[in-house]
C-alpha positions in Angstrom: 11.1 16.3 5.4 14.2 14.2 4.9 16.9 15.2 2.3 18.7 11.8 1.9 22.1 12.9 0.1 23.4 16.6 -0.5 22.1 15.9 -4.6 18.8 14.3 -4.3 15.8 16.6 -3.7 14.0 16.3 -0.4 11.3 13.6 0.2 8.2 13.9 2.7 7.5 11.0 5.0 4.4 10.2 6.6 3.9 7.4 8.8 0.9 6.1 8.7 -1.2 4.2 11.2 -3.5 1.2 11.6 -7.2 1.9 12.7 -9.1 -0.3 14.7 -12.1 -0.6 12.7 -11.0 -0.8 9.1 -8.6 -2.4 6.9 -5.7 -0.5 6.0 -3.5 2.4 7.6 -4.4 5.9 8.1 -2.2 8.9 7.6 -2.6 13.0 7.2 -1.0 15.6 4.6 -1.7 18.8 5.6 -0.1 21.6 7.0 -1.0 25.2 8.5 -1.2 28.1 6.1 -0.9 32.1 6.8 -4.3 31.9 9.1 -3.7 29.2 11.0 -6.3 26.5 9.1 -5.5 22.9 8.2 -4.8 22.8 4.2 -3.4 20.2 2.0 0.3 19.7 1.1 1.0 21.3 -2.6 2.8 20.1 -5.1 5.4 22.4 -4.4 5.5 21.5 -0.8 6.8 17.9 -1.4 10.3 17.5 -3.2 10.4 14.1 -5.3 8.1 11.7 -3.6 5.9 11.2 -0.9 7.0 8.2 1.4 4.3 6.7 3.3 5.5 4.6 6.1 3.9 1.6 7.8 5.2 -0.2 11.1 2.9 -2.8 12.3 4.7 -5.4 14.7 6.4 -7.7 11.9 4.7 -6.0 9.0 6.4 -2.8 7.8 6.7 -1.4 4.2 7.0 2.0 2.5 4.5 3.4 0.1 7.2 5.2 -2.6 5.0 7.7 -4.7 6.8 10.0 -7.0 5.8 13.6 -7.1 3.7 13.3 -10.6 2.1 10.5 -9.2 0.2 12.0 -6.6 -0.6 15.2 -8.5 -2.3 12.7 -11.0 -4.2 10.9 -7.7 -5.4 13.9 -6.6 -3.4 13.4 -3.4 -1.4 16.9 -3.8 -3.1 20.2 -4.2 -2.4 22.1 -7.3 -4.1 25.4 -8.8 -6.6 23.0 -10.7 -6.9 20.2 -7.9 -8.2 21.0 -4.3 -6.1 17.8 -2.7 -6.3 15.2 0.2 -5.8 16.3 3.5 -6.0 12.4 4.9 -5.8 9.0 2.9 -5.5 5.2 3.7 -3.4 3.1 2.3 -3.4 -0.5 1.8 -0.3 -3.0 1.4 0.0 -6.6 0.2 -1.1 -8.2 3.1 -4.7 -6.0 3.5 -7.1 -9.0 1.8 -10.4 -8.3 3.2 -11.0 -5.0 0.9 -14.3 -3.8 -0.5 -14.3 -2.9 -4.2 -13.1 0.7 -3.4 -10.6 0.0 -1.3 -9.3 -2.6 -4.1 -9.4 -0.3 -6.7 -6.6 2.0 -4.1 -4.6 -1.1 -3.2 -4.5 -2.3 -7.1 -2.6 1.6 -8.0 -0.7 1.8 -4.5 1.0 -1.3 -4.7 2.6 -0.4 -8.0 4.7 1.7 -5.2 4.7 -0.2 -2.1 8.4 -2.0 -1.0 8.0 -4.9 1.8 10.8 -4.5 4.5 11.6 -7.5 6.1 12.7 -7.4 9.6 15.0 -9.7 10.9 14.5 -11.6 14.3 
């Protein structure tokens, strides 16, 4: 968790990383409760937004989601959702998507910023 300035609320990063045999980059949300088992983040665990960060040699980009974003994606668990515990996510330059994978891309981009390194 990162708080970026003494008035804005906290924001959970995730970096997320590229698989060898799919499109897109993989990354986990969960965290250990009372006995020790994997469970997913909860709405009250994250702050404002999720960031969801991807470094690939001279591709790099942040997935910004706000907080009532990923309740409503099912990403965050809530006392009438069960959650994600893992997730991939696909920027711009992911092309060679099936039809599910489009369908993730076409909502994730709405919050996806390019960073563009300089050489």
């Amino acid at each position: 968790m990162i708080r970026p300035k003494d008035n804005q609320a906290y924001k959970r990063y995730r970096l997320a990383k590229k698989t060898p045999k799919k499109e897109g980059y993989f990354t986990v949300f969960w965290k250990k409760d009372q006995d020790n088992k994997n469970i997913p983040y909860t709405d009250e665990d994250l702050g404002d937004e999720l960031v969801i960060v991807i470094i690939d040699d001279h591709h790099c980009g942040l997935f910004i989601i706000p907080k009532v974003v990923a309740i409503s994606k099912k990403i965050l668990s809530t006392k009438n959702c069960k959650g994600k515990m893992a997730m991939r996510f696909y920027p711009s330059w992911c092309t060679h998507l099936n039809k599910t994978a489009q369908a993730t891309q076409k909502w994730q981009l709405d919050y996806f910023q390019k960073i563009e390194l300089e050489e």
